[in-house]
N, C-alpha and C positions, 0 to 999 in steps of 0.2 A: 817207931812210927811206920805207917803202912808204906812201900814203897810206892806203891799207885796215887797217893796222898802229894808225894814228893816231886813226882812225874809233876802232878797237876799243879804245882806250884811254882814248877821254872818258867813258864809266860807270866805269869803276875810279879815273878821277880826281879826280872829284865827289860816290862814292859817300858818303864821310863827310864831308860836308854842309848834314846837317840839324839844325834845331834841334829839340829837345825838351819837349815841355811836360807837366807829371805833372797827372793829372786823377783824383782818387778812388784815387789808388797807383800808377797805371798810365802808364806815358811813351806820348805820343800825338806823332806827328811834326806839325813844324807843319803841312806840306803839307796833310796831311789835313783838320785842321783847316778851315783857309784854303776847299779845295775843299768842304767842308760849307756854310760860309757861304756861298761864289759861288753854290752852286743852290738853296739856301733863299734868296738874293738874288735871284736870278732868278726865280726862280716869284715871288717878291713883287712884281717889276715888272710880269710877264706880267699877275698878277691885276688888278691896279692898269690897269693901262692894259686891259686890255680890258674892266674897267670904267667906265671913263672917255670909254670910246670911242676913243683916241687909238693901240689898237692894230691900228686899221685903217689906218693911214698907214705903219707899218712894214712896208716889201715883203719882203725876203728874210727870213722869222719865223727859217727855218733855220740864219741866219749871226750875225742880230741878239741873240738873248737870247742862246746860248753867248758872245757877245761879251760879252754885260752881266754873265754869270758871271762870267767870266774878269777884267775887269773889279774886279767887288767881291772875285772872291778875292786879287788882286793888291793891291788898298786896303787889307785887311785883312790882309795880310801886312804891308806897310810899315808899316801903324799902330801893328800889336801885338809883331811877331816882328824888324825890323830892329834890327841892332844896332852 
């Protein structure tokens, strides 16, 4: 089989996936969920440590908080949504 074939086939193969969670009537995927809390996590690090001063020790700012989102959104995945 063509590998380009293969490529094209991992979103149709994952597409139903997600898990579901009803909030006020409305089904909200977890994903999103998850990805809300990582950067509301994130800016809460940011503030905290450049309060603290401690965020002058972290070099690459660029690489390091989207790390620390991704990070809490993943925690928060496994915490609430594995099953």
């Amino acid at each position: 089989m063509n590998p380009r074939c293969l490529l094209l086939a991992i979103p149709f193969a994952v597409a139903g996936c997600t898990n579901a969670v009803e909030i006020g009537g409305a089904y909200f995927p977890a994903w999103l969920i998850c990805s809300i809390a990582g950067l509301c996590g994130a800016s809460m690090a940011h503030a905290a440590m450049a309060r603290s001063g401690f965020g002058r020790f972290i070099e690459p700012r660029r690489l390091a908080f989207p790390s620390i989102g991704v990070l809490i959104a993943l925690f928060v995945y496994l915490l609430f949504f594995r099953s």
